[in-house]
Structures are given as C-alpha cells and as structure tokens.
C-alpha positions in Angstrom: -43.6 138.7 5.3 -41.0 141.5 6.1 -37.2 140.5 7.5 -38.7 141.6 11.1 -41.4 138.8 10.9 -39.0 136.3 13.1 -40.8 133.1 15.1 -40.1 134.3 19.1 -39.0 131.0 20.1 -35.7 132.8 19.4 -36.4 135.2 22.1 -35.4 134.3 25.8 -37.8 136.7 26.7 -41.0 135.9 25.7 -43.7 138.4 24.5 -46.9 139.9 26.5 -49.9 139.7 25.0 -51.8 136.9 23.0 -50.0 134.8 19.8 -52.3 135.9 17.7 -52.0 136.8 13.7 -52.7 140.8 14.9 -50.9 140.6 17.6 -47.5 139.1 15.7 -48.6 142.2 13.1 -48.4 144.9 15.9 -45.5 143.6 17.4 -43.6 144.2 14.0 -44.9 147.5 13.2 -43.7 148.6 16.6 -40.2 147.0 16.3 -39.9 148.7 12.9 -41.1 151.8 14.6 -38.3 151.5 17.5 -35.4 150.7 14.6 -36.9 154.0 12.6 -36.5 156.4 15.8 -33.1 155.3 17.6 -31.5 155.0 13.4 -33.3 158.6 12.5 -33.2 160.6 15.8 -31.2 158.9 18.1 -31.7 158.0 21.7 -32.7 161.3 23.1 -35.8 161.3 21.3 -37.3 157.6 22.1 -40.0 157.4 24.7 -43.3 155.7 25.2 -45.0 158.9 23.6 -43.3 159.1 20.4 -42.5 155.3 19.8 -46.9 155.3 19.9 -47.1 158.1 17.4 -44.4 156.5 14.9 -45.9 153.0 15.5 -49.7 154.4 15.2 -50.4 152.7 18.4 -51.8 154.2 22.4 -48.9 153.7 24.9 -51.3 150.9 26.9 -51.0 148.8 23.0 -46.9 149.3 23.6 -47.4 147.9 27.5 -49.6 145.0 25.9 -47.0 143.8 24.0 -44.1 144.5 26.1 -43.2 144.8 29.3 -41.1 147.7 29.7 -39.9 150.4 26.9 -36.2 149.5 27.5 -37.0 146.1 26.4 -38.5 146.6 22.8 -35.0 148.1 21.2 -33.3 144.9 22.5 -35.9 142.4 21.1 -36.0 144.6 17.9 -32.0 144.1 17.5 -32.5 140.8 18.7 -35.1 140.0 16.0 -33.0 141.3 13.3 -29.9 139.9 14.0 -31.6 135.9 15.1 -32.9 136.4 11.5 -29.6 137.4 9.6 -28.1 134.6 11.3 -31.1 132.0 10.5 -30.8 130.2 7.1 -32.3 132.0 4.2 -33.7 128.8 2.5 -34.6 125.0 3.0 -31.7 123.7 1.4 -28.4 123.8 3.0 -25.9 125.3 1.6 -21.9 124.8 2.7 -20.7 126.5 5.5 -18.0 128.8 3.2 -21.2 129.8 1.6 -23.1 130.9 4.1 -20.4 132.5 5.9 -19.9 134.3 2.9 -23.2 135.3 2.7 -22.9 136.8 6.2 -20.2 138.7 5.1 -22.5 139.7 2.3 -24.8 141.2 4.7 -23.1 143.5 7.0 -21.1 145.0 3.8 -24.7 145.6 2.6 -25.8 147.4 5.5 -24.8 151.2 5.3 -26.2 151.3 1.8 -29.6 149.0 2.2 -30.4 149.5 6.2 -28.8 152.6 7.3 -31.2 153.4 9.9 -30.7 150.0 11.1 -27.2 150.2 11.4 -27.8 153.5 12.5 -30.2 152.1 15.5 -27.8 149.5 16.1 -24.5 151.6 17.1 -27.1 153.7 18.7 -27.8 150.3 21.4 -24.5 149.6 21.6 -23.4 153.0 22.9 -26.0 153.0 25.0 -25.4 149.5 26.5 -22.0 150.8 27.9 -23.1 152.9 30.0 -26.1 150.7 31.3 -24.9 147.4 33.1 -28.6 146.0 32.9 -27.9 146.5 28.9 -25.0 145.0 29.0 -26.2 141.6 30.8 -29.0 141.7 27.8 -26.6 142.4 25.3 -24.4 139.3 26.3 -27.4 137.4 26.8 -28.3 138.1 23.2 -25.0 137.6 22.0 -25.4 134.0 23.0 -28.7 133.6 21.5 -27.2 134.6 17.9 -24.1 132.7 18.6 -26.5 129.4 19.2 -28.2 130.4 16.2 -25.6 130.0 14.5 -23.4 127.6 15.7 -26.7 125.4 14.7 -26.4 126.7 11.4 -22.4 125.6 11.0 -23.5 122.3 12.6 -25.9 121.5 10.1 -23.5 122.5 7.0 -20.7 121.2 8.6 -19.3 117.1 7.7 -20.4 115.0 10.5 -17.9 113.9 13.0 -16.7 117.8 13.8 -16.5 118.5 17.5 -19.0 121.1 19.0 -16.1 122.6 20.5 -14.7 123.5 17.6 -17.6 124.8 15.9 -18.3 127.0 18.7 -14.7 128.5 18.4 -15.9 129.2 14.5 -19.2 130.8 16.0 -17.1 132.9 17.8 -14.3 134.0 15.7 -17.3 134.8 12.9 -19.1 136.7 15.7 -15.9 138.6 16.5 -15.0 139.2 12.9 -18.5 140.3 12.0 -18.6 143.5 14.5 -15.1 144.5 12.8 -16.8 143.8 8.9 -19.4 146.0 10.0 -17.2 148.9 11.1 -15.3 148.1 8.2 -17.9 148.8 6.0 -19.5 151.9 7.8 -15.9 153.6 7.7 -15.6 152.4 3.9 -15.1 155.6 1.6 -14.6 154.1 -1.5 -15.9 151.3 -3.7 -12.1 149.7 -3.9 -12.2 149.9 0.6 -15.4 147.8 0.4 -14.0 145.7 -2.1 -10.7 145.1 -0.1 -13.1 144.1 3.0 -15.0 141.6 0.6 -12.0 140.3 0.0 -10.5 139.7 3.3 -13.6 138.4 4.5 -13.6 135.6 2.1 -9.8 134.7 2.9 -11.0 134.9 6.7 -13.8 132.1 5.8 -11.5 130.1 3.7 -8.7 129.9 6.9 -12.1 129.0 9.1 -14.0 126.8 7.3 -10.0 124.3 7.3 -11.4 123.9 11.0 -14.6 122.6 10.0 -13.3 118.9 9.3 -13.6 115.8 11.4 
C-alpha cells in the first residue's frame, strides 16, 4: 500500500467512478501522476493531455474518475496531507509524541518528498489567485484540522474541552505551514536542527493545554 492509498471517506468530495480494487488502483496512479507534474514542471505544463500520458491513462479514464481536472491536484493534496495527519499505528501514542512526529514529517519533506513539497507550494500559489481554490483550500483545511483534532482527542486525558483542543489543532496547523518553510529555507544541518528544536519546545508549551 503506498502513503497515497487513503480511505475517501476523508474526502468531502466524493470520487466518480465505481469503489472497486482497480478503480482505488487508478485513482492513485493518477494522483501520483498529478503530484509528479505540478513538483517537476510546474503549473504551466498540467493538462488533461499530459496528466494521461504521465498517468498511462486516455483523458475519458481521468473524467471517469474525476470530475473536473482542477479537482484532482486538490484531492491529491488532500489525500496526502488527511494521511500525514491520520495515526500511523493502532496503538495510541501521547499527544507530545505524535505532535512530534508531525514535526518529524514536514522537516523530512525537502529531502524525502521534494516534488511533493514542490507540488504543494505550487497549489498554494495558485489558490491565491483563484477564489474557487481558495474556498477548496479552506474547505480542506478543515478536513485536516478535524482529522486531527480527532487524533489529539483520542491521545488526550479525558475531561479536556473540545474547545481547547481545537485551539491546539489550530496553533499546530498554523505552526506547521511555518515548520515547513522553515525547513525548505534550511541551509544547513545546525538550521534544521534549531527548527527540530523549537518545534519540540512549541509542543511541550501545547501539550500544558491538553489537561482537564
């Protein structure tokens, strides 16, 4: 199972075609395709066309399985980043340590997914200048927020308010965008360790919050 292979009950849109085994197969190999363009070549060279050539798919398999082209890069983000947020295991770890390993994650990024990263600044650009993006994007945002304010809630001692784990979801959605950067702009082993290590005093101040 690759990192793209993500249940869709996380999307809010949900996918054209049939659930079958295949069709969950094609899906991926196209969102992988979309992440390889937008991270290699940029925006300028993604269309129906050459997303069917990378994929190895007709244009009318693309249509199948989604309904637009604009909506595939924001499903493929949304894919990634549901995941990243999801739990990596069956048992439950604290809440310090899986904020920690989100932290983990986005440092990770420039070296392990490039192109993602890549593909992901790409969208985000492009989403400023597009106020039907943008609506996405913030409807997306929430989605990963909800993922993982369940996943505080479940590490979390019982008796914490929601409200105040949704402030956590938010300061660690917040914080996350500026690790990432942080990381991207790193140019030197001793940066990347000075972000590691901020992050973790970061979690340590929010996790205080995550008492009843």
């Amino acid at each position: 199972m690759t990192e793209w292979s993500v249940i869709y009950r996380f999307s809010r849109v949900p996918p054209k075609g049939q659930r079958t085994k295949t069709g969950e197969r094609t899906r991926t190999t196209i969102l992988e395709a979309t992440i390889r363009i937008l991270g290699r070549d940029g925006p300028d060279r993604f269309s129906a066309s050459t997303l069917a050539k990378e994929a190895g798919v007709s244009k009318a398999t693309l249509f199948h399985h989604f309904r637009t082209l604009d909506e595939i890069p924001i499903v493929a983000m949304e894919k990634f980043w549901v995941q990243s947020f999801a739990s990596k295991s069956a048992d439950r770890t604290s809440a310090r340590v899986y904020l920690l390993e989100l932290g983990a994650l986005m440092l990770a990024l420039p070296q392990r997914r490039a192109t993602l990263l890549k593909a992901h600044v790409v969208f985000l650009v492009k989403a400023v200048f597009d106020p039907q993006l943008q609506k996405r994007l913030a409807a997306g945002a929430a989605l990963m927020q909800g993922r993982m304010l369940q996943e505080l809630a479940a590490r979390s001692p019982a008796g914490v308010e929601r409200r105040e784990l949704e402030i956590v979801a938010h300061i660690v959605a917040i914080a996350l965008d500026g690790l990432m950067m942080a990381a991207v702009t790193a140019r030197s082993p001793a940066e990347r360790n000075l972000s590691r290590r901020a992050w973790t005093r970061l979690v340590d101040l929010m996790v205080t919050e995550l008492k009843p």
